[in-house]
C-alpha positions in Angstrom: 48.6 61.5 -49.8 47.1 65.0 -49.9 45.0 66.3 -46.8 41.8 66.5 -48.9 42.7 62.1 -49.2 43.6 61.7 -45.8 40.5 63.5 -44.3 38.1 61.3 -46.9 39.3 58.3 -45.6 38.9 59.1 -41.7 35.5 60.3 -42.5 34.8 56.6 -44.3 36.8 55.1 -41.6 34.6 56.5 -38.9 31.4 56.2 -40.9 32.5 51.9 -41.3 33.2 52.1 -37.6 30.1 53.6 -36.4 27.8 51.3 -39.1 29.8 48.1 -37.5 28.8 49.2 -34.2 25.4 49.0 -35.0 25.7 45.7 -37.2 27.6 43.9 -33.9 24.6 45.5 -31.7 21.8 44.6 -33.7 22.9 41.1 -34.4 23.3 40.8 -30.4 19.5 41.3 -29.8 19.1 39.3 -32.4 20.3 36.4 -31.4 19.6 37.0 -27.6 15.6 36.8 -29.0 16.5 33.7 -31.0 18.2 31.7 -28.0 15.2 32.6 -26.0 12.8 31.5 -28.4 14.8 28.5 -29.1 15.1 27.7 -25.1 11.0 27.9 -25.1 10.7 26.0 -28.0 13.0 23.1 -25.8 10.6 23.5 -23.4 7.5 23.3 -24.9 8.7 19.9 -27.0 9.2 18.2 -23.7 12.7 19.0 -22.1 13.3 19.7 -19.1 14.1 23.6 -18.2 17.7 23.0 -16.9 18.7 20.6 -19.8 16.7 23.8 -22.4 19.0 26.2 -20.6 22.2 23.9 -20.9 21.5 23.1 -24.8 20.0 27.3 -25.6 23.9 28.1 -23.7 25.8 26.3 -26.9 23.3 28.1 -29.1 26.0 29.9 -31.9 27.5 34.0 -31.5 28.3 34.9 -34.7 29.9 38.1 -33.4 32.2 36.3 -31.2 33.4 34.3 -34.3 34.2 36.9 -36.4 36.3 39.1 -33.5 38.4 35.3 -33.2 38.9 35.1 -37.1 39.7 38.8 -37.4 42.1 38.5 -34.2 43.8 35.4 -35.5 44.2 36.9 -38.9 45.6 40.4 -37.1 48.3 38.0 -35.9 48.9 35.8 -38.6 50.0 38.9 -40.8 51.9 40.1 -38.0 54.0 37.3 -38.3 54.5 37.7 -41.9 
């Protein structure tokens, strides 16, 4: 791999990293607004704040599953 190669991919790699960043951020906010909406929503249909906050505290994190199928992947080819 020539040095022109090799410094083309770190600049991708670093541009991916930086744009991921981002993605796992934004998606955070996102679905910190969603789970609030959704807990008011709860609320507002009738049930009772604790039992909104209990049910908005399963509410899905997307980001969490992808770090758990990218870990479990990491190690599966490991074993390979």
């Amino acid at each position: 791999m020539g040095a022109k190669a090799l410094i083309s991919s770190a600049l991708y790699g670093s541009k991916i990293a930086f744009q991921s960043l981002g993605l796992v951020t934004q998606t955070t906010m996102k679905r910190r607004k969603a789970k609030a909406t959704f807990k008011k929503t709860l609320i507002q249909q009738g049930v009772s704040p604790e039992a909104a906050t209990e049910i908005a505290k399963e509410f899905p994190n997307p980001v969490s599953e992808i770090f758990s199928i990218m870990k479990s992947s990491a190690f599966s080819q490991q074993k390979d």
